[in-house]
MDAnalysis code that builds the backbone (N, CA, C; Angstrom):
import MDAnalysis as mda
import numpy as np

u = mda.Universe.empty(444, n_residues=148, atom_resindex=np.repeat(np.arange(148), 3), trajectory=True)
u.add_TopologyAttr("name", ["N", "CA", "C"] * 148)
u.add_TopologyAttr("resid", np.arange(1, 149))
u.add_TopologyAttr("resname", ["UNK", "UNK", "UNK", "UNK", "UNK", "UNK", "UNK", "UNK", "UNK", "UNK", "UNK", "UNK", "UNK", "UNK", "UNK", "UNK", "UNK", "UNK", "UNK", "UNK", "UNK", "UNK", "UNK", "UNK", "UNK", "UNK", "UNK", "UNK", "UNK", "UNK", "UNK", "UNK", "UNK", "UNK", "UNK", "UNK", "UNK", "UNK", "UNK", "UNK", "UNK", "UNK", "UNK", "UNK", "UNK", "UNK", "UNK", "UNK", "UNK", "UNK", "UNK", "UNK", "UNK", "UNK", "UNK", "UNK", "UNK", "UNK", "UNK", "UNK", "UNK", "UNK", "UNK", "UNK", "UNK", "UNK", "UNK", "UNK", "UNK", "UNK", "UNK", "UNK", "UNK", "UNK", "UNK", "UNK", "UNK", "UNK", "UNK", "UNK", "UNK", "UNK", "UNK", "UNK", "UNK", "UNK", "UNK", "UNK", "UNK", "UNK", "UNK", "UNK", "UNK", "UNK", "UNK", "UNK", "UNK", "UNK", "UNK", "UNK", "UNK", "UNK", "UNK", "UNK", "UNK", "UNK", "UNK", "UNK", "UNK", "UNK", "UNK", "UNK", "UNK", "UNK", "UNK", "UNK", "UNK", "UNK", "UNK", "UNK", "UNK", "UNK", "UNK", "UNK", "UNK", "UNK", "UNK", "UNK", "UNK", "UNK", "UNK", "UNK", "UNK", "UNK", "UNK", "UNK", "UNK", "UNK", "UNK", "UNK", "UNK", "UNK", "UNK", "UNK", "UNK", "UNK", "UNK", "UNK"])
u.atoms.positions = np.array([
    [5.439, -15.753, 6.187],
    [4.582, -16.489, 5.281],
    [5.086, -16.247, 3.871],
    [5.334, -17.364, 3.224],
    [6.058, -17.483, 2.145],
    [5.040, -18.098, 0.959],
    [4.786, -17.205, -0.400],
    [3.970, -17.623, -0.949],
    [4.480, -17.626, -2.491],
    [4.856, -18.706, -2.758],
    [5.877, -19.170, -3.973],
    [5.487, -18.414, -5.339],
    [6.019, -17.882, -5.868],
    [6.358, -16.926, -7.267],
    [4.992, -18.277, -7.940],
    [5.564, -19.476, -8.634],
    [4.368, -20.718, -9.129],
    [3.293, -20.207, -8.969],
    [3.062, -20.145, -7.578],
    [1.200, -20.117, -7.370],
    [0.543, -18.754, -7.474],
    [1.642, -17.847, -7.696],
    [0.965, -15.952, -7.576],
    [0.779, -16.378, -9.543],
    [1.558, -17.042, -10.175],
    [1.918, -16.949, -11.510],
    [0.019, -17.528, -12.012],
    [0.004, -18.870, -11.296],
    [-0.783, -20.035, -11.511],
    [-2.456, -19.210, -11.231],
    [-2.455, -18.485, -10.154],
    [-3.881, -17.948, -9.734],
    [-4.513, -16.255, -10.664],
    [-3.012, -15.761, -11.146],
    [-3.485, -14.576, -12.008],
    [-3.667, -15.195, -13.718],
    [-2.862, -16.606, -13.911],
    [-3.235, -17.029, -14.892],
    [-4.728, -17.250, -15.730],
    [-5.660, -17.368, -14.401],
    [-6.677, -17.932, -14.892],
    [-7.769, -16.685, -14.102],
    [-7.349, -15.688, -14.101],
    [-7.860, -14.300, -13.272],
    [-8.304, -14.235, -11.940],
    [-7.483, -14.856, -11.047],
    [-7.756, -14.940, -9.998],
    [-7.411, -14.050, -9.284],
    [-7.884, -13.437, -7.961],
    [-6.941, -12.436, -6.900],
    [-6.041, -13.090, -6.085],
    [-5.132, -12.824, -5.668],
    [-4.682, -13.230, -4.746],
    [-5.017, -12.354, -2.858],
    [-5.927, -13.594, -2.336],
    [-5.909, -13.095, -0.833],
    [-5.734, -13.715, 0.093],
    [-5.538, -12.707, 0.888],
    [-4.967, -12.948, 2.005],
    [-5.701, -12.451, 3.365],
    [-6.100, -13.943, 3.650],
    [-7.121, -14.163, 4.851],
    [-6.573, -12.839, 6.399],
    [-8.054, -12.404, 7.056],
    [-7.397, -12.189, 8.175],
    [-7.142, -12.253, 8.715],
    [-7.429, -13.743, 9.333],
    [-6.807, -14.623, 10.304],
    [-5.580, -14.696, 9.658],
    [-4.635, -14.483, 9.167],
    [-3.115, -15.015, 8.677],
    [-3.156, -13.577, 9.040],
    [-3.703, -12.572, 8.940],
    [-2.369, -11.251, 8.994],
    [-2.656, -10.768, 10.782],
    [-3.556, -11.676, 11.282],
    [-3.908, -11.459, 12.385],
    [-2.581, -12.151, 13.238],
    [-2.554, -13.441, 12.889],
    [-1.414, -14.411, 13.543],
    [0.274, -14.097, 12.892],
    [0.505, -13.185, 12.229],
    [1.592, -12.500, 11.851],
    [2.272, -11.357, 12.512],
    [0.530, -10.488, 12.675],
    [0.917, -9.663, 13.649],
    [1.173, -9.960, 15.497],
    [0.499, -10.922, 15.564],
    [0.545, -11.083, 17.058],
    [1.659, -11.808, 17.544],
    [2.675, -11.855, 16.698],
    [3.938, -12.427, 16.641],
    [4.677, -11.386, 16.052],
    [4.578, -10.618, 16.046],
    [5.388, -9.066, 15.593],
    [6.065, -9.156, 14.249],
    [5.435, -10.221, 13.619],
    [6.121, -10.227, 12.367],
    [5.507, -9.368, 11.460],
    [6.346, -8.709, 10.408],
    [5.574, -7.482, 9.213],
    [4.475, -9.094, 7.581],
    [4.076, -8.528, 7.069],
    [3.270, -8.772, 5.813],
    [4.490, -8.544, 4.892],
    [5.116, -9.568, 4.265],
    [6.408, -8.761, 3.133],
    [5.289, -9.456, 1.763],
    [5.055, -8.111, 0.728],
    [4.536, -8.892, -0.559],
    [5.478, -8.709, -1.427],
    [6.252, -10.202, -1.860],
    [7.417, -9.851, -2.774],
    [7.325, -9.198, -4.092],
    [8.208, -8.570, -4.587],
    [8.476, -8.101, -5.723],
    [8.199, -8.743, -6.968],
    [8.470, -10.064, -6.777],
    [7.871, -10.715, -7.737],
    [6.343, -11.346, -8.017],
    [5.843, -11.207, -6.821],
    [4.049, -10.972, -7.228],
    [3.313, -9.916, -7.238],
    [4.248, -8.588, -7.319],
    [3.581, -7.417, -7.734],
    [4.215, -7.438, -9.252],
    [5.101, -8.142, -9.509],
    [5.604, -7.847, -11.405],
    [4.626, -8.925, -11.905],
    [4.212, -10.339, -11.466],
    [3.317, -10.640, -11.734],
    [1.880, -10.189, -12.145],
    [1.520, -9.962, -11.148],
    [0.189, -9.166, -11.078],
    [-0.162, -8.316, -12.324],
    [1.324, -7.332, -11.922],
    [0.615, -6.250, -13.117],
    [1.270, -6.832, -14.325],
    [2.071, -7.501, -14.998],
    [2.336, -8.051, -15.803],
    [0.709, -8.796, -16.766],
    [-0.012, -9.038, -15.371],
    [-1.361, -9.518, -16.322],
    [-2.297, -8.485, -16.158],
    [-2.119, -7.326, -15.688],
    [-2.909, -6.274, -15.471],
    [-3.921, -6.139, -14.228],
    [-3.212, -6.837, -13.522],
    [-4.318, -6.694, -12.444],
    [-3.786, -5.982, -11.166],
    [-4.831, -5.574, -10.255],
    [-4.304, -4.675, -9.279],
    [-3.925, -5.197, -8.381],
    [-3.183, -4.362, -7.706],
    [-2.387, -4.693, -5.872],
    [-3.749, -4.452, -5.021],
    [-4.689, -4.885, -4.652],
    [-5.820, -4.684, -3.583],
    [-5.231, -5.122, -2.140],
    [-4.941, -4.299, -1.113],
    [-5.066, -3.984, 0.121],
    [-6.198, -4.216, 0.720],
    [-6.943, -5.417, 1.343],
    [-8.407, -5.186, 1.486],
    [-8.402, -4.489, 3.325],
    [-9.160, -3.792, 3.461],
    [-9.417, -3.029, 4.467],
    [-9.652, -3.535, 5.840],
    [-9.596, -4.960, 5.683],
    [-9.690, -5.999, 7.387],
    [-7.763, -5.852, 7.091],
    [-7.076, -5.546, 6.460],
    [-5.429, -5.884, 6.797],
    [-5.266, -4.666, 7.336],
    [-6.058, -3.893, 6.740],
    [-5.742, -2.685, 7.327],
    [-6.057, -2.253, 8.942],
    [-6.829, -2.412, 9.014],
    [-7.768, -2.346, 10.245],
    [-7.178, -3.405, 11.495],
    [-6.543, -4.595, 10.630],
    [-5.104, -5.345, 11.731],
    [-4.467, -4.893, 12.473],
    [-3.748, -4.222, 11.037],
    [-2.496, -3.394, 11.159],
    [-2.526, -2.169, 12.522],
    [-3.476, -1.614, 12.343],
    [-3.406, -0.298, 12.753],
    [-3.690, -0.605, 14.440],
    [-4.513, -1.545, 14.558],
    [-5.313, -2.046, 16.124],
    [-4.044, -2.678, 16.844],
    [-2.765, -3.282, 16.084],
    [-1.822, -3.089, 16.675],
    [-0.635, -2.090, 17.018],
    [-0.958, -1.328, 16.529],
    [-0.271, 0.202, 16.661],
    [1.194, 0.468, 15.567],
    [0.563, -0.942, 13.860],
    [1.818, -0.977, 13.138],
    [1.590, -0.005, 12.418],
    [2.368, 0.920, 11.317],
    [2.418, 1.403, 10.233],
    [1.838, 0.526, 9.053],
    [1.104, 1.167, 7.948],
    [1.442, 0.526, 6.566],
    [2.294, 0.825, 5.955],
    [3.198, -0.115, 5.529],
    [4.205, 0.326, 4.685],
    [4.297, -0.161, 3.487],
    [4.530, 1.087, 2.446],
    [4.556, 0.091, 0.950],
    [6.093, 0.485, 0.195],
    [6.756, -0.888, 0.361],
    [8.075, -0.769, 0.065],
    [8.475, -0.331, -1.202],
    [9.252, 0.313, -1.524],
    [10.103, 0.941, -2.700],
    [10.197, 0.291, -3.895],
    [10.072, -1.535, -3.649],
    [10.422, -1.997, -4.361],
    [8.899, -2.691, -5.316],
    [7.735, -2.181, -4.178],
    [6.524, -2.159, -5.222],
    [6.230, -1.047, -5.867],
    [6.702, 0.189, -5.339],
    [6.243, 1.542, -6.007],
    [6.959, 1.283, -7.684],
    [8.308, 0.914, -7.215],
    [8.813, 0.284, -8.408],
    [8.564, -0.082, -9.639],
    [7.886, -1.391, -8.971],
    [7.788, -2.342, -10.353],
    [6.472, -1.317, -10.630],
    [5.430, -0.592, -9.693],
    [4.227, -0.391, -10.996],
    [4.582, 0.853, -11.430],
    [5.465, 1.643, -11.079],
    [5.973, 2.737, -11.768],
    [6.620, 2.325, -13.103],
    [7.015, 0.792, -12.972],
    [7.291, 0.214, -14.338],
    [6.687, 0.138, -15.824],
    [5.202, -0.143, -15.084],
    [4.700, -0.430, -16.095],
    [3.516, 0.787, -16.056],
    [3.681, 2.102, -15.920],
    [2.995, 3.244, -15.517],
    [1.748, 3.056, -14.898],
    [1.705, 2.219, -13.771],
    [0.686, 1.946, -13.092],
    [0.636, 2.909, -12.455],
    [-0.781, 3.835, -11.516],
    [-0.951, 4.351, -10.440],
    [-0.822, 3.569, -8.765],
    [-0.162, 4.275, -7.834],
    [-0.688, 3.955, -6.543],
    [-2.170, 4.349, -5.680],
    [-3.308, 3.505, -5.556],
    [-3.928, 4.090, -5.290],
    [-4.115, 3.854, -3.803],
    [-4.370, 4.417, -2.741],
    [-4.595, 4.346, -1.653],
    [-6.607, 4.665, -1.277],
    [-7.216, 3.317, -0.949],
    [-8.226, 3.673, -0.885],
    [-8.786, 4.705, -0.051],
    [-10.177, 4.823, -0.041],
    [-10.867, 5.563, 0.999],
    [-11.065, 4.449, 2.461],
    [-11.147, 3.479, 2.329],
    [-11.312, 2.356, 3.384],
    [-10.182, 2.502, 4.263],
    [-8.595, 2.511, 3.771],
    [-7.770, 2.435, 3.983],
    [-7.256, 3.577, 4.936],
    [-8.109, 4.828, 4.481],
    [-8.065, 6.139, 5.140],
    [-8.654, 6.452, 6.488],
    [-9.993, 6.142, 6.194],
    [-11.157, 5.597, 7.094],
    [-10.573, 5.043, 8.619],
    [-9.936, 3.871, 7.808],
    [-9.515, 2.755, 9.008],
    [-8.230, 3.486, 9.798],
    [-7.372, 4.310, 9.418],
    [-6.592, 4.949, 9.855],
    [-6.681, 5.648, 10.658],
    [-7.675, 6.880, 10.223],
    [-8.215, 7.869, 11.333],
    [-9.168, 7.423, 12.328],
    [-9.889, 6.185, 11.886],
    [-10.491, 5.912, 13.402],
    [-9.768, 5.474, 14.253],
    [-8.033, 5.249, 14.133],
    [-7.461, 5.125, 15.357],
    [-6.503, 6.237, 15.737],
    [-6.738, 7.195, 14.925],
    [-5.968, 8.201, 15.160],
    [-4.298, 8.490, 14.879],
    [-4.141, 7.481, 13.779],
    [-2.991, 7.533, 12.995],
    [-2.797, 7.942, 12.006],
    [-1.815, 8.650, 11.420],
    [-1.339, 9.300, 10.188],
    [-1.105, 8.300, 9.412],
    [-1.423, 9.210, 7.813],
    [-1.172, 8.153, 6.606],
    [0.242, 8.835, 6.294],
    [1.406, 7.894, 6.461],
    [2.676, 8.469, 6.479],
    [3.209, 7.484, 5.126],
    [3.513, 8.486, 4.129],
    [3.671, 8.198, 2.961],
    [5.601, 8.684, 2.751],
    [6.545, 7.021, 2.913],
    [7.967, 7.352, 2.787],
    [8.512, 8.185, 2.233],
    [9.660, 8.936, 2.473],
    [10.446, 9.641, 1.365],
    [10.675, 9.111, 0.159],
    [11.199, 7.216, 0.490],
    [11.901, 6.664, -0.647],
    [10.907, 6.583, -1.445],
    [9.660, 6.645, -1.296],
    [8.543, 6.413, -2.555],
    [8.417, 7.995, -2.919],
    [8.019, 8.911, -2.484],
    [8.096, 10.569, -3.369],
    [8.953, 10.531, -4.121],
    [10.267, 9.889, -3.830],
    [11.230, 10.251, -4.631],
    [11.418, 9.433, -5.924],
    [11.047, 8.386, -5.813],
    [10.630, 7.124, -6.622],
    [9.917, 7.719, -7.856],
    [8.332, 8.343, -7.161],
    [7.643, 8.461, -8.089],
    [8.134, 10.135, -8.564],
    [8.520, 11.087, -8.350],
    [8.649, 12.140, -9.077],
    [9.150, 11.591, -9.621],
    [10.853, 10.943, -9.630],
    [11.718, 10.494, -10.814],
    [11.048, 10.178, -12.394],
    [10.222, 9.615, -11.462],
    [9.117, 9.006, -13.327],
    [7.991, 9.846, -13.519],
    [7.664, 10.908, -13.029],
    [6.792, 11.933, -13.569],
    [5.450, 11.454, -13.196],
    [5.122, 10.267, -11.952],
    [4.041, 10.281, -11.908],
    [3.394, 11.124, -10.389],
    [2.145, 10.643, -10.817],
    [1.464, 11.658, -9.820],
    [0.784, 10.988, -8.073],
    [1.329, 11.223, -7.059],
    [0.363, 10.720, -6.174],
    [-0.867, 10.322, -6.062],
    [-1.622, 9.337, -6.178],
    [-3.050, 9.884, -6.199],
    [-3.761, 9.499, -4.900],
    [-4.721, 10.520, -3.722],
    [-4.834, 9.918, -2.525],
    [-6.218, 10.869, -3.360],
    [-7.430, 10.190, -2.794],
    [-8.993, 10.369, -3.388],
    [-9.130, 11.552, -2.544],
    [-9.958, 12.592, -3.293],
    [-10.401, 13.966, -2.290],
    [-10.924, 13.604, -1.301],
    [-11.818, 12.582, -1.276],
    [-12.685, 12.740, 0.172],
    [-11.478, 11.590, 1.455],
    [-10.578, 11.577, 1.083],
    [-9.534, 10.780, 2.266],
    [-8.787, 12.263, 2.680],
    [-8.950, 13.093, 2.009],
    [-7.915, 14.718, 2.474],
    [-9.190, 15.598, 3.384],
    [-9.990, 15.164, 2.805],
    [-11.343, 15.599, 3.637],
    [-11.563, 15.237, 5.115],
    [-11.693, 13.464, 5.034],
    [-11.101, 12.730, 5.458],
    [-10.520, 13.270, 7.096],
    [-9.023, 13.393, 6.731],
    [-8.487, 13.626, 7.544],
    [-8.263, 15.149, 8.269],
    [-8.589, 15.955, 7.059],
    [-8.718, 17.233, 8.198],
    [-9.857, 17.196, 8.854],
    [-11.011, 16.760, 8.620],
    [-11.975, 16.709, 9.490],
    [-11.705, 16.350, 10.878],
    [-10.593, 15.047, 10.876],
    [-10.463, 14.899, 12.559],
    [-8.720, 15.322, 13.090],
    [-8.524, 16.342, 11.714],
    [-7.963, 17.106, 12.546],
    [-5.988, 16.731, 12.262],
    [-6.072, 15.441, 11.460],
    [-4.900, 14.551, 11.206],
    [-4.079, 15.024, 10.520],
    [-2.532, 15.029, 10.376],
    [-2.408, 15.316, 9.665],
    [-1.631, 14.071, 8.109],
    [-1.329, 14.958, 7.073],
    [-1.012, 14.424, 5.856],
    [0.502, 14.290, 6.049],
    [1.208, 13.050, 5.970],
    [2.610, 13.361, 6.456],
    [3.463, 13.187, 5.425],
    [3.898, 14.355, 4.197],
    [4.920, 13.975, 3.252],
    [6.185, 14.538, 3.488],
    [7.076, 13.619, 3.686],
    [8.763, 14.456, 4.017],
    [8.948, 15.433, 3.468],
    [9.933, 16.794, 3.709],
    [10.556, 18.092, 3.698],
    [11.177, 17.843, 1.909],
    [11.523, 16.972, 1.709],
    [12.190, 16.546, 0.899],
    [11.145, 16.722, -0.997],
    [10.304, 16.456, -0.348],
    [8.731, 16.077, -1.175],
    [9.090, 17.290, -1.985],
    [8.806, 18.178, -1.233],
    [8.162, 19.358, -1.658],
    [9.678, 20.159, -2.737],
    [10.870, 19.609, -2.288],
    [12.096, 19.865, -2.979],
    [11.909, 19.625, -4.664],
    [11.608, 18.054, -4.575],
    [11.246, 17.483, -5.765],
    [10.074, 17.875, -6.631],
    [8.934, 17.930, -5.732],
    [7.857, 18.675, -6.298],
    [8.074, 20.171, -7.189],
    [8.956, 20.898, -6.801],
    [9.019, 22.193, -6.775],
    [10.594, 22.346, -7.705],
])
């Protein structure tokens, strides 16, 4: 699903969100295809200041098919550009552990964001969250290199 640079430009122009139904990420997945959100409607976006929202039915897709979320390098990117935070909701957390999957957060993004001095931010009660049922927090060997 291809959603033209024009219309991401045209709908934040006039403060709009851009979403994305769950019937579309439903019929994406059931065809094994991934969600790609290009690079150029996350420089959009925050270019007018508005956020990347993940709403929690994509999530809850995702996971009931046994996919990963993945947030590519090349969005950590652009909002590391413009010193945006990543935030990963509590919904997002939620929806995870009720299927008993890890929130597996890439190498290529730790490494991304130390480079620019920013900070992870995952909400206390999603670390709560997950030790409660026991899950664990999955940051590469590597993390802790950079961190340290």
């Amino acid at each position: 699903m291809i959603i033209p640079e024009v219309i991401i430009v045209s709908f934040i122009e006039f403060g709009l969100p851009l979403i994305i139904p769950e019937v579309i990420i439903a019929s994406l997945i059931e065809f094994g295809l991934p969600l790609i959100i290009p690079e150029v409607t996350i420089a959009s976006l925050i270019e007018f200041g508005l956020p990347l929202i993940i709403p929690e039915v994509i999530i809850a897709s995702w996971v009931e098919f046994g996919l990963p979320l993945i947030i590519p390098e090349v969005i950590i990117a652009s909002l590391m550009e413009f010193g945006l935070p990543l935030i990963i909701p509590d919904v997002t957390i939620a929806s995870l552990i009720e299927f008993g999957l890890p929130l597996i957060i890439p190498e290529v993004i730790i490494a991304s964001w130390v480079e620019f001095g920013l900070p992870l931010i995952i909400p206390e009660v999603s670390i709560a969250s997950l030790i409660e049922f026991g899950l664990p927090l999955i940051i590469p060997d590597i993390t802790s290199a950079y961190l340290m």
